[in-house]
Phi, psi and omega in degrees: 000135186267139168277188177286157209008046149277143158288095114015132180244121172299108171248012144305175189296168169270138186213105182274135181292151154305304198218174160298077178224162189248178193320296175301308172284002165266037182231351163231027168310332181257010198219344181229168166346282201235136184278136194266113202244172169232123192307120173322147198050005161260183205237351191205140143318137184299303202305311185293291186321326196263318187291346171064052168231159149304115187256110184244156199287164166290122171306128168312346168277002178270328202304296164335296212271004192265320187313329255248321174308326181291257173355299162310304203295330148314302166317279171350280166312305183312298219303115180263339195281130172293321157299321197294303184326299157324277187268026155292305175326300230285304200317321180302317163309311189288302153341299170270349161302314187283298167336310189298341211261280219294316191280308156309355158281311168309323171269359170302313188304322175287328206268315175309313195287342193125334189239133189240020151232181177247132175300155199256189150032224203300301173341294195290325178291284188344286192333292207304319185304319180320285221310320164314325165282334151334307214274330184275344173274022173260294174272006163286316178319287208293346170293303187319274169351291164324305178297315190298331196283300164358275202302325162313296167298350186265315171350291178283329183286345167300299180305331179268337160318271190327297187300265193340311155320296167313263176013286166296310210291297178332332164240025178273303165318335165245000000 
């Protein structure tokens, strides 16, 4: 269970994009011409720039199905049979109607849970320092714990010393 503002961590495969494209236009792969890329050295997409929005990457767990999307979308183009043609939209159409509904849903889920990127830099030693700390007051608990059960047993095992002693002087005496 994530506490508040921890990061989900993706422990899937690594999936390098087809292309540069950002979030917002890979939510419109099925809907326009000419495909929007984001140019080396830019910082924002023509699409984001003309929407005055952020233009932010496809969450890596996404990474896969926007190629898989690209790729139709290629077929697509290529494609001279007119029937055939028909129906690549329409797979294509259905495809990204589901891609869309899933990846908004999933970043709604991140901007709810507290966090909208994957931490950078310092952020991530920052993570990695929390967990650590987690992890040693979990076993200084489990330490605790160890000692006190010790200290229990030498106890009972102190306490079975005496009786036993009581025990022999008591039938040395009758």
């Amino acid at each position: 269970m994530l506490n508040e503002g921890e990061n989900p961590v993706y422990t899937g495969p690594t999936v390098k994009p087809k292309y540069r494209i950002c979030l917002r236009c890979s939510k419109r792969i099925d809907q326009t011409s000419s495909l929007c890329v984001l140019k080396e050295g830019k910082v924002k997409c023509e699409y984001c720039v003309k929407q005055r929005k952020p233009c932010d990457e496809v969450p890596i767990e996404f990474r896969s199905e926007v190629n898989r999307l690209l790729t139709q979308r290629e077929r697509l183009e290529n494609e001279g049979d007119v029937d055939q043609s028909a129906q690549l939209s329409e797979a294509l159409a259905d495809a990204s109607r589901s891609y869309v509904k899933r990846v908004t849903a999933a970043v709604n889920q991140n901007k709810k849970r507290g966090f909208k990127k994957q931490p950078k830099g310092d952020d991530i030693q920052l993570a990695q320092l929390n967990a650590l700390e987690k992890i040693s007051s979990s076993l200084e608990g489990i330490l605790d714990v160890m000692r006190y059960t010790v200290r229990i047993l030498k106890f009972h095992s102190f306490q079975n010393n005496i009786a036993l002693v009581t025990l022999r002087r008591l039938s040395n005496i009758v």
